[in-house]
N, C-alpha and C positions, 0 to 999 in steps of 0.2 A: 483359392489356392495361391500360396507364393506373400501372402497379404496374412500381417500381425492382427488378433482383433477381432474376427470375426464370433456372433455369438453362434452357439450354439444350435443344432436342428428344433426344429419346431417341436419333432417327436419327445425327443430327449425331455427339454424343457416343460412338456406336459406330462409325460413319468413322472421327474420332479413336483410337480404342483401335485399329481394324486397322492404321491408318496406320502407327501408330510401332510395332506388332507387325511386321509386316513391313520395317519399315527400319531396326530394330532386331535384324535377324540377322544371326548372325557367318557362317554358310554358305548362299551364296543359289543356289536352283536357276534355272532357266532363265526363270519369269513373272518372278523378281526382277528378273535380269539385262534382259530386254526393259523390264520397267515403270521400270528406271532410266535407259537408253538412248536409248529410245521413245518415251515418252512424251509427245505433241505437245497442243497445245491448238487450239479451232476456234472460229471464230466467221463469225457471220452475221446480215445487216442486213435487215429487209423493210421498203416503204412501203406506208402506206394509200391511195397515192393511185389513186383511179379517176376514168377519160376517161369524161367527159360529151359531149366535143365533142371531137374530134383536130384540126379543122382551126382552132379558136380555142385551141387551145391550140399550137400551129405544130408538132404532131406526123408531120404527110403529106409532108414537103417533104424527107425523108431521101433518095428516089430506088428505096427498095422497098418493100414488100410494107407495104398501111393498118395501121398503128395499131388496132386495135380497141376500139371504145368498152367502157366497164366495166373489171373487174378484170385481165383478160389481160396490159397492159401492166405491172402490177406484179410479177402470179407471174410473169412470164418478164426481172423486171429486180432480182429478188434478189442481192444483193452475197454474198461469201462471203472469208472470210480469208486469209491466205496459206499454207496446208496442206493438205499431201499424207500421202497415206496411206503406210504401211511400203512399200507397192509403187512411190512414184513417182507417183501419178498424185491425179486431185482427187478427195476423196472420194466416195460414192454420193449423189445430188444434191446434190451443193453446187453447183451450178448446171443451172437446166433447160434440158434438150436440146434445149427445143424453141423458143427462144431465139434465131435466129441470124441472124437480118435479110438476111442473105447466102447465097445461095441456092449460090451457088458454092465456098461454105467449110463444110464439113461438120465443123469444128473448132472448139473453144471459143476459137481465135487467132482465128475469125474473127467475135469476141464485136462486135457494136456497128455491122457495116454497112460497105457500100464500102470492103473492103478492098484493091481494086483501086488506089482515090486515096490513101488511109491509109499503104497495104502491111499486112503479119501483124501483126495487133496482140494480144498479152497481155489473156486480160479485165479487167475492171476492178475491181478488191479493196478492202477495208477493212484498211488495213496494221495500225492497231493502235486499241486502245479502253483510256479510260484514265474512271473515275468516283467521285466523289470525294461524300462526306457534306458537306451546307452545313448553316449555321443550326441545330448541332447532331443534324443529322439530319433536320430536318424537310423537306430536298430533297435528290435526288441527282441530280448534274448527270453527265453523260456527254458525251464528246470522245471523236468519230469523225475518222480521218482516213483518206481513201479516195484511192486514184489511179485519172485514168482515161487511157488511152493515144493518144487521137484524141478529133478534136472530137465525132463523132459519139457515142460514148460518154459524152463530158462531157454534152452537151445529153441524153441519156437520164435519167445523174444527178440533171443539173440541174431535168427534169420532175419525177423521185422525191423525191429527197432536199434539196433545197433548199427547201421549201416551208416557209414560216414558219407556225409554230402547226399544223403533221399532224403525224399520229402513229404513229411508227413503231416497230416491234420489231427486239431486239436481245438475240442469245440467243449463250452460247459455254459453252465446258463442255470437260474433258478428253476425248481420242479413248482411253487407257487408264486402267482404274483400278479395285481392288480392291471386288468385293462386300461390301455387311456379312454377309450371310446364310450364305454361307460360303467366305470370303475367299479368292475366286480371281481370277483377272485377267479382264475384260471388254474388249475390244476394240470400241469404236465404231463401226459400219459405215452405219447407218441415221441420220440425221441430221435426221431430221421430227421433227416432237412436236405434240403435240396444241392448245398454247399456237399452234406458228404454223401450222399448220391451221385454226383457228378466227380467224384475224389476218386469215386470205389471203379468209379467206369474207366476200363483201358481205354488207351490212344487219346489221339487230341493236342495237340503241339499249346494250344493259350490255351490251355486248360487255367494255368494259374492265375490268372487274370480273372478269368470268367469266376473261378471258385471264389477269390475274394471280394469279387459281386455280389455271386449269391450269402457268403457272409454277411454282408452288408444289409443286404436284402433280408436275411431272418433277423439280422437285429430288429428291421424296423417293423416286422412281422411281430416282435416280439415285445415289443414297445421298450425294446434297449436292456431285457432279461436276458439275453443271449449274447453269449460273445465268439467268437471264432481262430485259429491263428495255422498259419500255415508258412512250415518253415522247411528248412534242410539242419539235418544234425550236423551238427558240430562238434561235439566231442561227447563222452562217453564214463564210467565207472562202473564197478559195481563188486559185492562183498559175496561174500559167502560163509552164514552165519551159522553160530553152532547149535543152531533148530535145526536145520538141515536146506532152510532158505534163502532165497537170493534177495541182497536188496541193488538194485539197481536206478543208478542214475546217469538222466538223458540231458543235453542241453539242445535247444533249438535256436538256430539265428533265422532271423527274417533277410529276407533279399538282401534288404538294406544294406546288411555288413558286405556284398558283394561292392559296395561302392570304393573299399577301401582295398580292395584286391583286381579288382578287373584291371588290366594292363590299356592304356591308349596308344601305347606307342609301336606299336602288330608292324611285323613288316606287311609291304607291298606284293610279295612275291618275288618272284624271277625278272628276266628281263623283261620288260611292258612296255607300255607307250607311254608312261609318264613324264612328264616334262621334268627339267631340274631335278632330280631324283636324287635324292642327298648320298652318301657311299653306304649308310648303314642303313636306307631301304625304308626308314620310319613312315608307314602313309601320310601320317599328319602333318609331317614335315615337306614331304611331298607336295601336301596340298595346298601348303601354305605359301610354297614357290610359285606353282600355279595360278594361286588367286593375282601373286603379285606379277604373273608373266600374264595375264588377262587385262588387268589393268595400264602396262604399258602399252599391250597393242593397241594402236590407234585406230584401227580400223574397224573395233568393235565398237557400236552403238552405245555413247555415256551422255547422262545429260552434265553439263559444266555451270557453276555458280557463276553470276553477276560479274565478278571481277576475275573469275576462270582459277582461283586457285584451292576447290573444291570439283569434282568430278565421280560420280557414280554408274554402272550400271542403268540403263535406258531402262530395260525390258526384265522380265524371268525370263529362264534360260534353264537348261538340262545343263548342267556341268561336265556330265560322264561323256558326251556326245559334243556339245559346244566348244566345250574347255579343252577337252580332250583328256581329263584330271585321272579317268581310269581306264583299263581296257576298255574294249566293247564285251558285252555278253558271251558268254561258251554255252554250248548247247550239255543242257544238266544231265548226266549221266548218275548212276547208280554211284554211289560211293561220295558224293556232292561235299564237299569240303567246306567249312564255313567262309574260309578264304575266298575260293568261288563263289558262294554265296552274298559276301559281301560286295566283289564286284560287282554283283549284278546290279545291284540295288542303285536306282537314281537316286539324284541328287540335284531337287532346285533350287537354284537360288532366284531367291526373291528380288525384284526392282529395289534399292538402294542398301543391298547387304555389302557391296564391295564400292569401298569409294578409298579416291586417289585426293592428296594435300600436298600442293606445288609449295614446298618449303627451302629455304635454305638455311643454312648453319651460321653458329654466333661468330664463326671465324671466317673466313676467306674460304670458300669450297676448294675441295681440289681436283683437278683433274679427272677424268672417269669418275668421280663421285658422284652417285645420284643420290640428291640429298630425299627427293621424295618420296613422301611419309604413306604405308600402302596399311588398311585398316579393311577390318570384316566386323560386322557386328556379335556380340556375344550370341545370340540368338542362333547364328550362320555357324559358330564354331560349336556350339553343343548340338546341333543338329547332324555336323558331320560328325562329331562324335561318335552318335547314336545309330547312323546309320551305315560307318565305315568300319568305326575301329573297339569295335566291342567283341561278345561272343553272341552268337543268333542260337536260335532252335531249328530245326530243319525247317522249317517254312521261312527261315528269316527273319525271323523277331529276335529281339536286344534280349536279352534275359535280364538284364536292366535297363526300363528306357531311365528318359532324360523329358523334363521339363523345356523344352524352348519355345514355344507357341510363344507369340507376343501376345499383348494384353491379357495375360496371366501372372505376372508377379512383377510386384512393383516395390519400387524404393523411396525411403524420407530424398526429395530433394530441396534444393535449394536457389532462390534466382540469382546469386550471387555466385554459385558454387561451378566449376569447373576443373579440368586436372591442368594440373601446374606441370607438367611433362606430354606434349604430345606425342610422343615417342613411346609412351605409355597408352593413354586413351585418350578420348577427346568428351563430351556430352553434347546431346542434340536437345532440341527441344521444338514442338510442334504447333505449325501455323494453321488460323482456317483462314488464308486469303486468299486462296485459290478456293472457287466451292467444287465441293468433290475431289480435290485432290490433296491429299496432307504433304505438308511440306516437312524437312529439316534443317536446320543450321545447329555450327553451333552457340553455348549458349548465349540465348535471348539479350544479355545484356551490354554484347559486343554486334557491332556492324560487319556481321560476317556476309558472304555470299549466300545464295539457301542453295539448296542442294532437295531436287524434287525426288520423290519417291512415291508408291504406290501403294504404303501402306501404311498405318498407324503405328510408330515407332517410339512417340516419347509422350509427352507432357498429356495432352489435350487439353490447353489449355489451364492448366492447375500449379501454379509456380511452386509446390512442394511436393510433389509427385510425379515419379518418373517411372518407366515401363524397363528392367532391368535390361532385358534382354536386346534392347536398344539402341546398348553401348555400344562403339566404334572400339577395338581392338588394334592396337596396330601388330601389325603380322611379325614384326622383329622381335618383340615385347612377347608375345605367343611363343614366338620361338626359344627365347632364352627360358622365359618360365619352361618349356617342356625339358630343355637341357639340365637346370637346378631344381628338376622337382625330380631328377634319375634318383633311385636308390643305389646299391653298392652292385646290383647287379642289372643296372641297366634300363629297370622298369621304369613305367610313370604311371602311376596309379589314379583311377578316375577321381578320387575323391580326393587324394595332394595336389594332383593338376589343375581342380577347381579351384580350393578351396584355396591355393599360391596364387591364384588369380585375381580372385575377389578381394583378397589381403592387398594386394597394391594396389587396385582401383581403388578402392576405399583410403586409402594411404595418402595417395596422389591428386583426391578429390574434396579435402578434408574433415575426413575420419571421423565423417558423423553420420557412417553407416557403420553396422554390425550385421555383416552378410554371413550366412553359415548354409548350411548344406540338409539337407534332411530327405525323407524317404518317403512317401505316400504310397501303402501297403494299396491300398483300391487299383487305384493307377497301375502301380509296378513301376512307380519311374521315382528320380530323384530331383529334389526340387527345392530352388534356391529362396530363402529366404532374409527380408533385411528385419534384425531384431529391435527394431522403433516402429512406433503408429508414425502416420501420414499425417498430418493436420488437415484438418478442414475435409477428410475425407471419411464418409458414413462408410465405417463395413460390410451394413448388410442395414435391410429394415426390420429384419428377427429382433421377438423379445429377448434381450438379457436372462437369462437365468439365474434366480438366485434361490440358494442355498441354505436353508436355515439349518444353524449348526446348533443350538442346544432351543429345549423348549416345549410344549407343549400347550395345548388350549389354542390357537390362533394360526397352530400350524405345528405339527411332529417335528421331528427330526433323524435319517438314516444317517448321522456322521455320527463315527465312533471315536474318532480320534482329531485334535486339529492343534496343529505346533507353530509357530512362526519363530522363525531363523533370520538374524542377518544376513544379506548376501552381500558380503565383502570379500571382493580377491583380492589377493597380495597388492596389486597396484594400484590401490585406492584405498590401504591403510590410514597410511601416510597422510593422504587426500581429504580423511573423514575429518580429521583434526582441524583440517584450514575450514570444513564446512561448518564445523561447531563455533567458530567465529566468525560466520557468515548466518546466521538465521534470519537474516531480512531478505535471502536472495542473491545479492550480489550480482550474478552472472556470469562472472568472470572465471570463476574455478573450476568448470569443467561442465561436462552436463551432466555425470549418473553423480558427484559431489555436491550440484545445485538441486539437482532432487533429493538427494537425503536433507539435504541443510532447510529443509521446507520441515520437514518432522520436529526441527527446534523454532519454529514461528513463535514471538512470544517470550524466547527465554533466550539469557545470555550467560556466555561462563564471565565472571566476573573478576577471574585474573587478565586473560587477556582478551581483548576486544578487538574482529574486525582485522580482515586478514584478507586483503585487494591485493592484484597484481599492482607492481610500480606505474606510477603514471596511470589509472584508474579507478572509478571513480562508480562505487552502488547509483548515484542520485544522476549519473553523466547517462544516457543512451549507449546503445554500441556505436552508433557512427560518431559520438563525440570522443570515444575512449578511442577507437581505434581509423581515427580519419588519415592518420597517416600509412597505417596497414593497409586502408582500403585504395591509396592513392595507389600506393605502391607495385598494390597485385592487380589493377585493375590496369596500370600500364603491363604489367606481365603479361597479363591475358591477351590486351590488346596487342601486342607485340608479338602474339606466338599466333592469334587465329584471322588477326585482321592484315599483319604487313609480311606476316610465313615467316618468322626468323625462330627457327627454333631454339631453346635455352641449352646454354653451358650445363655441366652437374653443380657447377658451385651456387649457380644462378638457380637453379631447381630446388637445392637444397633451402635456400636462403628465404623461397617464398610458402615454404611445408607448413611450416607454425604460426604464419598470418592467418593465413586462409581459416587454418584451425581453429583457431581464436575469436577472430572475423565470423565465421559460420555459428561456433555454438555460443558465443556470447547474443548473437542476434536472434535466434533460434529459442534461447533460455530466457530472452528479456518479454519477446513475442508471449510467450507462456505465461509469464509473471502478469503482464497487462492485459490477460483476458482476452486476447485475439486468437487462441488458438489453446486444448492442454495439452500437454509438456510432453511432447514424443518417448521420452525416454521413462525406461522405469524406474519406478522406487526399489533400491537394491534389498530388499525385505522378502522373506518366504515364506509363503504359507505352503502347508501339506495339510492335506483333508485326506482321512482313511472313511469308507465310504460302506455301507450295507451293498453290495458287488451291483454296479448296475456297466454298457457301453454305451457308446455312440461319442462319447468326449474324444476329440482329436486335438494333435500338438497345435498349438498358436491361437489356440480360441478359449474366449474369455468366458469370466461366469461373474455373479456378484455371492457376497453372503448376506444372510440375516442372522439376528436384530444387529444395529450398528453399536449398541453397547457395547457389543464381545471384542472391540479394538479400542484401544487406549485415544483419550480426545484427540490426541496430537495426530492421528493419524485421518488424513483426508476423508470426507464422509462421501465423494464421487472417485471410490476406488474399483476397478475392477482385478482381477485375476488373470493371466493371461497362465493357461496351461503348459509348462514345460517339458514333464513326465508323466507317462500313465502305465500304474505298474499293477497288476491284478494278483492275487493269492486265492490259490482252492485248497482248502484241507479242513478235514472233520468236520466234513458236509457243511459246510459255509463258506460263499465266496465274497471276496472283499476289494474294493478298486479304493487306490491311493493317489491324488492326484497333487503332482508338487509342483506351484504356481509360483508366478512373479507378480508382486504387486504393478499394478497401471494405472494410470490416471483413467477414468473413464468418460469418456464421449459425453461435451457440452457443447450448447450451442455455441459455435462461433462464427466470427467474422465470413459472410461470404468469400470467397477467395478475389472477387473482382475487387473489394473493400482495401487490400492492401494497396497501401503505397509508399513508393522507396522503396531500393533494395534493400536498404539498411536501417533499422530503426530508429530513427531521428533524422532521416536523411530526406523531407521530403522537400523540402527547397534548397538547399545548398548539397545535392552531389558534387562529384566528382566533375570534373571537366567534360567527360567521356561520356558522360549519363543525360538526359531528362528523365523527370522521375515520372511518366506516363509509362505504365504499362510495362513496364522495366527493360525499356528500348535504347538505346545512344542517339543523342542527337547529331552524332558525325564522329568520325574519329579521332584523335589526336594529329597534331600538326605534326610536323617533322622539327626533329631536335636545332636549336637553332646553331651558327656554326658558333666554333670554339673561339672562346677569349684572347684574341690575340692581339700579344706586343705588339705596337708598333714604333719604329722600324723592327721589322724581324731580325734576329741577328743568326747566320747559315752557315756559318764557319766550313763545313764539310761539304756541304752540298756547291760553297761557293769553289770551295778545291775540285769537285766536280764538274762543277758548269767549267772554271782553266781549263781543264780537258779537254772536255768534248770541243772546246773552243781551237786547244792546238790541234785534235783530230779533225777540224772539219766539221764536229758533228753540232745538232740542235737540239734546242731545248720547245718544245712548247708551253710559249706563253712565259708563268713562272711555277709551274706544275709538281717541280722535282722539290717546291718547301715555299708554297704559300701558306703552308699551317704550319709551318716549323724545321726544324733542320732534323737531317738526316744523320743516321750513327755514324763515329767516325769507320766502324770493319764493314759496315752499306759503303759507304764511300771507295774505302778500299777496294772493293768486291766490283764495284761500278766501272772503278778505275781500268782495273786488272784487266776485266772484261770487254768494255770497248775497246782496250788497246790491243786486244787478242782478233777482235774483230776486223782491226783497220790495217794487222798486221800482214793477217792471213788470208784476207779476203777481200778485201779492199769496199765489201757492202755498205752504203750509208747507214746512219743513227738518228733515229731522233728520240729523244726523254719524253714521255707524254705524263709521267704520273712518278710521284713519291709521296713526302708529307706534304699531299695537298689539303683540298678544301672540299672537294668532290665526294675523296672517302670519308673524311671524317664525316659529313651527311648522313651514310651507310650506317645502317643500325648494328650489321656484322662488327666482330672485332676480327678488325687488317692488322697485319705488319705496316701497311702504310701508316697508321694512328702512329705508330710509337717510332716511325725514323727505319723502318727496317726493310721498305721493299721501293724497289724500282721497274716501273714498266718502260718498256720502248718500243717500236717500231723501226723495221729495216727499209730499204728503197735498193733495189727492186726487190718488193717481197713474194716471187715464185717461189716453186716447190723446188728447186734445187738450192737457190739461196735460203731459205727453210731452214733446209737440211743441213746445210754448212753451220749455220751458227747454232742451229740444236745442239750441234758434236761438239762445237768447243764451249756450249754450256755443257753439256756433259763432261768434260774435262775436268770443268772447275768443280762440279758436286763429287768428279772422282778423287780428284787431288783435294779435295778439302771439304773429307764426310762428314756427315752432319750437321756441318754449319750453312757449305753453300748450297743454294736451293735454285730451281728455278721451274717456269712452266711454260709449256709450247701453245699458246692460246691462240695461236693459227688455226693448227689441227685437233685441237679439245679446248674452244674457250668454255669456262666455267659458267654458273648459270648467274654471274653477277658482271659478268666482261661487256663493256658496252662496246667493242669493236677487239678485230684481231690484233695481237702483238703479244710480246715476249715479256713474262714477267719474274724476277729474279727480288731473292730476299738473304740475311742473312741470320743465322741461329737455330737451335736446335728445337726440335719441336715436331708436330706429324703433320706437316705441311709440303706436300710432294715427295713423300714419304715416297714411295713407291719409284720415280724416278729419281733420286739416290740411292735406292737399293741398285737398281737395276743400273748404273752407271760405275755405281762402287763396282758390280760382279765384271762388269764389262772391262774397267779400268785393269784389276786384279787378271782377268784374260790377256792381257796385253794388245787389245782389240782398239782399242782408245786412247788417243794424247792426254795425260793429265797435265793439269795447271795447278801450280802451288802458289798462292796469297802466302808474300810474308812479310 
C-alpha cells in the first residue's frame, strides 16, 4: 500500500496464464467450444433501504398485500440483469419468489403488482452498468440504468433505488469460466455470496468495511470472475416513454468522493478545557496550539540532541489526558452526538511525533519573539484527523479512515534532498547505531544533532527511500495551509487540506515527488501516494504479469482493444521540443522530458542539434555541471539545520531551483549509467479493454506480450503501471478497461551500499562540508571569516559620537561602536539625541558596548549593526527604577519619531542572541520592535508620554 509498482496477486496472474492457455488452442474440445459460445455475464443491484414506516413513506396505497416494516421490502426488491441461463430461463435466484405483490400471478410477469390494470408486465432489470475511475482513482463512479415496466414497479424502484446518499450493492461476474486450480469450466448456478448476504442483514455499524472484505474474498473465490461495488447514490434521472415505460438512471460514488467533501475544520464545541482555543473554535487549530504549548513546557519529559537544538517527546503519552488537548469523557447517554463521540476518542502520540528546533531568524529577533520552530510529524496530523475531526458511525468509526500507519507508504527520496524552508518541513533519516533503538536527524548529509525516538520513522537505511508519513510539519506552516485551503464558506475539505500540503512539501524539497491522494475501497481509508518508483527497491517477490495482447498458438488472447496515447500536459509541450534535441540523454531538461527524449535514442532532428541548459554540459556528470549549485545549497542547509538561523523569503526563494536541478539532473544521470531505472514514467498510454475479469488495483503493474506489438524505439523492460480501472456490463457481456502509464521495469541494480557521493561525479572532491563515506559531513563549516576592512577606518559619524559621549561623561567600550565601519549619519544623530536626553534628565551613566563592530558581523543573522544602523549600551546603576527612566525617554523618541526610531529593553526581554543585558536602539523603518513603536506611538498620542523630536 502507499508504494508505485507493485505486481499483481498471485491469483489474478494465474487467471491470466489459464486464460490465454485455453484460448490459445488450435483443437478445442467441447468446455472450449461452450465457454466461447456461452458464455453470458450477470449482474445484480441491492438496496439498503429499510421501512421504518410504510404508511409515511406512501408504501400501503398499492391495493395489496402491507409493505412490511424492516428489511423484507428490500430482499424481495433485488434487481437482477438481463440473463438467462443455457436453458432459457432466469437464473437460480436472481430474483426472490417470494416477491410478487399479485396474488393472482404466480409468475415473475407478474413482478410489481396489479397486473390486472398494467396487464403481463416483464420484471424490472438493470440493462446495463457502466464505471469509470475519476481523480486518478481516488473514486469510482458507477451508472445504472434500469427499466421498469408499469408504474407500480417504477414507485418500488423509486422507494429503493432513488434515494440520495443509501447505499447500495452492485455485484456481476461471469456465469462460465475457467478454474485456476485445475483448469476446467465452472458453470455459475448459485448466485449468492456472502458480500450480499451480509448487505441484506440489518444493523451492524462496519458493516461497510466487512462487506468490501467479503467482496474481496469472492473475487478470490472466483478466481477474479466476480466483481463487486458498493456505493451511496449520487444523483439520479429517469424518462417516461411512450410504451408506457420507465427508463431510469442511477449514478453511484464510492467513499472515496467523501474525501473531497468531508469538512476538517468541525468546531470544538462550547466552552471546554482546551488550551489556546482559537475564537472560531476550529479543533484542529486547537490542537495545534496545544501541541505547540506541550512543547514549551519544560517540565514535560523530551529527549534533546547533542548540541540541544533539536528536542522531542521522551515517551507515548494520552494526549486527551496528558495534554489536556480535549475534554475528559461524558457518560454516553441516548441521543450520543458525534461531537461527543469524538471527544471521547484517545489520542496517542507516539515517542518522537512532537519535536522542538531552537532557531533564530536571519535578522536581529525581537523582543517577545519566539523564534522556535514547533513540528508534528505528518503521520501525528492525519491521525488526528481521523480520529478528531471527521464524521463517525455511532460506534465511532471515520466513515472515511485515513492512511497514517508508518511503514506503509513511502516516497522517491534523495541523500542530497531536504527542504529549503524550515518553516515549512524539515526530512529525517534513520540510524542503526543504537541496537534496538532507531534514531532521527535531519538529513544524513549535515551534522545535525539526532533526536532519538521509538520507532521507525524514515530511511532504514536506503538513501532513496523514505517513509511519508515521517515528515516533521511545522505547526505554523499547518496552520496557514488550514486557513488558504478555506473555501467561500469557511470549510476545509479533507482532500484540499492534503492535498495543499503535499503540494508544498514536495515544492520546498525539490519537486521530484508527485504526491496525490487516492482511496482504497478494502480499507475504507484514503491513502497517500508518491507517483515515481523507489530505486533499488524490489516491490514485492510476485511474478509480473504479462498480457498477451494478439495471438494464438503459444498463448490466446482476452484483449479486445489496445490504444497507446501520448501523455503530454500542457506543461511539457514546450519541453518535448527541447527533448527531441536531446536524444543522447542529456539530463539536464527535466525528468518526465529526459524520459521521453530516451524513445529518440539513435536519431537526431537534423535542423537543430542539442539543446543543454547554459553552462552545461551531456558528457560533464551532475556535480561537474552543478558544483556551484551544490556549494551553495549545501551551505543553505548547513545554515538552517546545523547553526538554527532560519532563511529570509528572498533567501528561500533563490535556493528552490538548485536543489531542483541539483536532485533530477543526479537522479536522471544515475538511471542513464545503469545504477538504478529511471523513477519516472515514460509519458505514453496504453489502455487495454479486456474479456471483464478483477482483482487489478490502481498503482500495480503488469507486462504485455509479444514485444513486437511496440515500435523498436520503445524500451523492451517496460512495464505498465495501472492508472484506471473502469468495467462495462451490457448485453450479457462484461468488459474491464485498464488505462496505464508506461514504466521502466525493475533491473538489477546497484546494491544501495554500492553508491557513493551524494552527487554523481562527486566521489573525491565534495563539497567542504561532506566526506563522501556513507553520505556523512566530516564537520561542519567554519565561521565566516571577518569582513575586508580598510585600514585606517575612516568614522566620520561615529567619531561625532564618540565628542559626545566624551563631553557627557560618557564611555565607549574598547572601539565597539565602528570597528567594522562607520555608523549612518540619522544612527548618530539618534545616539546623539539620546544620550543627551539621558544626562539631562537623569543624570544615569553610558557606556557604548556595540555598533558597526566586528562581533556582529561574525553573526550569520542579518543586524542593523552590519549596515551602520544600530547601537547598544549599557547604564550604571542599572536597577529597575533607573530601567524604567531611560525605557520612558526611549519611548519618547519612537513616539516623536514613528517608525524610524527604534529601540529594545534587553534588560527585561534580552533576545535570544543578546550576550548580556543592556539597551539597544536602531534607526529606519522596518518590523524590528515593531510592536514597541506601536505601543509608544498609542501612548505618546495619549498624552501619557514625553516625546522627543530628532531634527
Amino acid at each position: 500500500m502507499g508504494i508505485i509498482g507493485e505486481n499483481v496477486v498471485e491469483g489474478l496472474t494465474q487467471q491470466i496464464k489459464v486464460r490465454q492457455e485455453k484460448l490459445g488452442k488450435t483443437h478445442l474440445d467441447s468446455e472450449d467450444i461452450i465457454y466461447n459460445n456461452s458464455n453470458n455475464s450477470w449482474l445484480r443491484v441491492a438496496s439498503s433501504v429499510d421501512v421504518t414506516d410504510a404508511s409515511l413513506a406512501n408504501l400501503n396505497d398499492f391495493g395489496f398485500s402491507t409493505v412490511r416494516e424492516g428489511d423484507s421490502f428490500a430482499k424481495n426488491g433485488v434487481l437482477f440483469g438481463p440473463v438467462t441461463d443455457n436453458q432459457g430461463t432466469l437464473p437460480n435466484k436472481a430474483l426472490s419468489s417470494n416477491f410478487k405483490l399479485d396474488n393472482q400471478i404466480q409468475s415473475h410477469y407478474g413482478w410489481g403488482g396489479r397486473s390486472t390494470e398494467w396487464g403481463q408486465s416483464p420484471p424490472p432489470g438493470v440493462q446495463s452498468l457502466s464505471i469509470q475511475a475519476l481523480n486518478r482513482g481516488a473514486i469510482r463512479k458507477a451508472n445504472l440504468t434500469i427499466t421498469a415496466y408499469n408504474p407500480d414497479q417504477f414507485r418500488i424502484i423509486e422507494a429503493l433505488y432513488l434515494r440520495l446518499g443509501y447505499t447500495i450493492l452492485v455485484e456481476w461476474g461471469h456465469t462460465l469460466y475457467y478454474r485456476n486450480q485445475d483448469k476446467t469450466l465452472y458453470q455459475k448456478k448459485e448466485f449468492s455470496s456472502k458480500a450480499f448476504t451480509k448487505f441484506m442483514k440489518s444493523g451492524g455499524e462496519s458493516q461497510f468495511t466487512e462487506i468490501n472484505k467479503l467482496i474481496d474474498e469472492e473475487k478470490k473465490l472466483s478466481d477474479y470472475n466476480y466483481d463487486g461495488f458498493l456505493g451511496y447514490i449520487s444523483n439520479f434521472n429517469w424518462n417516461f416513454n411512450q410504451n408506457g415505460t420507465y427508463t431510469i438512471n442511477v449514478s453511484v460514488m464510492t467513499r472515496g468522493a467523501l474525501i473531497d467533501s468531508l469538512t476538517t475544520n468541525a468546531s470544538s464545541g462550547g466552552e471546554d478545557e482546551i488550551p489556546n482555543k482559537n475564537e472560531k473554535g476550529e479543533m484542529i487549530t486547537s490542537f495545534l496550539e496545544g501541541c505547540k504549548s506541550y512543547l514549551k513546557n519544560s517540565s514535560n519529559p523530551f529527549v534533546e540532541s547533542g548540541d540541544k537544538k533539536f528536542r522531542t517527546n521522551e515517551n507515548d503519552f494520552d494526549l486527551q489526558y496528558t495534554a489536556k488537548l480535549t475534554p475528559p469523557p461524558q457518560p454516553q447517554s441516548k441521543g450520543t452526538t458525534e461531537e461527543t463521540l469524538t471527544q471521547e476518542k484517545s489520542l496517542i502520540i507516539k515517542k518522537g511525533e512532537f519535536i522542538a528546533f531552537n532557531a533564530l531568524t536571519e535578522s536581529e529577533p525581537e523582543q517577545d519573539t519566539d523564534t522556535t520552530q514547533y513540528y508534528i510529524t505528518l503521520g501525528l496530523l492525519l491521525r488526528f484527523l481521523e480520529t478528531k475531526c471527521l464524521f463517525y458511525n455511532t460506534l465511532g468509526e471515520p466513515i472515511v479512515g485515513i492512511e497514517h500507519n508508518y511503514g506503509k507508504t513511502f516516497m522517491l527520496s534523495h541523500p542530497f534532498q531536504n527542504s529549503v524552508d524550515p518553516k515549512i518541513c524539515f526530512l529525517t533519516s534513520a540510524s542503526p547505531s543504537v541496537p534496538g533503538e532507531e534514531k532521527t536527524m535531519v538529513s544524513t548529509q549535515f551534522p545535525a544533532g539526532w533526536i532519538s525516538t521509538g520507532m521507525e520513522l524514515s530511511r532504514n537505511n536506503h538513501p532513496f527511500k523514505r517513509d511519508i508519513m515521517s515528515i516533521p510539519l511545522n505547526v505554523n506552516f499547518i496552520t496557514d495551509k488550514i486557513n488558504s485551503s478555506k473555501d467561500k464558506e469557511g470549510r476545509v475539505t479533507l482532500g484540499t487540506l492534503v492535498t495543499n500540503i503535499l503540494d508544498s512539501i514536495s515544492f520546498h524539497i525539490g519537486n521530484i515527488n508527485d504526491f496525490s491522494i487516492s482511496f482504497d475501497e478494502l480499507t475504507n481509508k484514503m491513502v497517500i501516494y508518491d507517483n515515481v518508483t523507489i530505486p533499488g527497491s524490489k516491490s514485492s517477490t510476485r511474478e509480473t504479469a504479462k498480457i498477451n495482447v494478439y495471438g494464438i498458438g503459444g498463448g490466446g488472447s482476452f484483449v479486445k482493444n489496445l490504444n497507446f496515447n501520448s501523455k503530454i500536459f500542457p506543461s511539457l509541450q514546450n519541453a518535448i521540443a527541447i527533448a527531441a534535441q536531446n536524444s543522447g540523454g542529456g539530463g539536464s531538461v527535466g525528468e518526465k522530458v529526459a524520459s521521453y527524449s530516451r524513445l529518440n535514442a539513435g536519431l537526431v532532428d537534423r535542423t537543430i542539434k542539442g539543446a543543454n541548459r547554459s553552462n552545461t554540459y551531456a558528457d560533464k556528470s551532475p556535480y561537474e555541471n552543478y558544483t556551484t549549485q551544490i556549494n551553495k545549497v549545501a551551505i543553505h542547509f548547513n545554515k538552517c539545520y546545523n547553526e538554527g538561523i532560519l532563511p529570509d523569503t528572498p533567501t528561500i526563494n533563490e535556493m528552490i531551483s538548485p536543489l531542483q536541478d541539483i536532485l533530477k539532473s543526479d537522479i536522471n544521470r544515475r538511471s542513464q549509467d545503469g545504477d538504478f531505472p529511471p523513477p519516472f514514467y515514460i509519458p505514453v498510454e496504453l489502455s487495454l479493454t479486456l474479456k471483464g475479469i478483477s482483482g487489478f488495483k490502481l498503482y500495480e503493474k503488469f507486462d504485455i506480450t509479444p514485444d513486437y506489438i511496440l515500435p523498436p524505439s520503445y524500451p523492451k523492460d517496460m512495464n505498465f503501471i495501472i492508472q484506471g480501472i473502469s468495467h462495462d456490463v451490457r448485453n450479457n457481456e462484461w468488459s474491464t478497461t485498464l488505462n496505464t502509464l508506461c514504466w521502466p521495469a525493475e533491473q538489477p541494480s546497484k546494491p544501495v551500499s554500492d553508491f557513493k557521493g551524494i552527487i554523481k561525479g562527486s566521489t573525491s572532491n565534495l563539497p567542504p562540508y561532506f566526506s563522501d563515506s556513507n553520505f556523512t559531513p566530516s564537520s561542519p563549516p567554519p565561521p565566516p571569516p571577518p569582513p575586508n576592512i580598510p585600514d585606517p577606518l575612516v568614522t566620520p559619524n561615529a567619531d561625532r559620537l564618540r565628542a559626545v559621549l566624551e563631553e557627557l561623561g560618557y564611555s565607549e567600550k574598547g572601539k565597539e561602536l565602528a570597528n567594522a565601519g562607520d555608523i549612518t549619519r540619522e544612527m548618530a544623530d539618534y545616539a546623539i539625541a539620546v544620550f543627551r536626553a539621558i544626562k539631562n534628565n537623569t543624570g544615569i551613566g553610558v557606556t557604548v558596548t556595540g555598533g558597526n563592530d566586528l562581533a556582529h558581523h561574525r553573526f550569520s543573522y542579518n543586524s542593523r549593526h552590519k549596515v551602520g544602523r544600530g547601537v547598544d549600551f549599557v547604564i550604571t546603576p542599572s536597577n529597575e527604577s533607573n530601567i524604567k527612566r531611560v525605557e520612558d525617554i526611549l519611548k519618547g523618541f519612537a513616539a516623536g519619531n514613528y517608525s524610524e526610531a527604534r529601540y529594545l529593553n534587553e534588560y527585561d526581554n534580552p533576545t535570544k542572541a543578546a550576550t548580556g543585558k543592556h539597551f539597544h536602539i536602531s534607526w529606519g523603518t522596518g518590523t524590528e520592535a515593531k510592536a514597541n513603536v506601536d505601543n509608544a506611538y498609542a501612548e505618546g498620542n495619549a498624552g501619557t508620554l514625553t516625546t522627543y523630536k530628532i531634527t
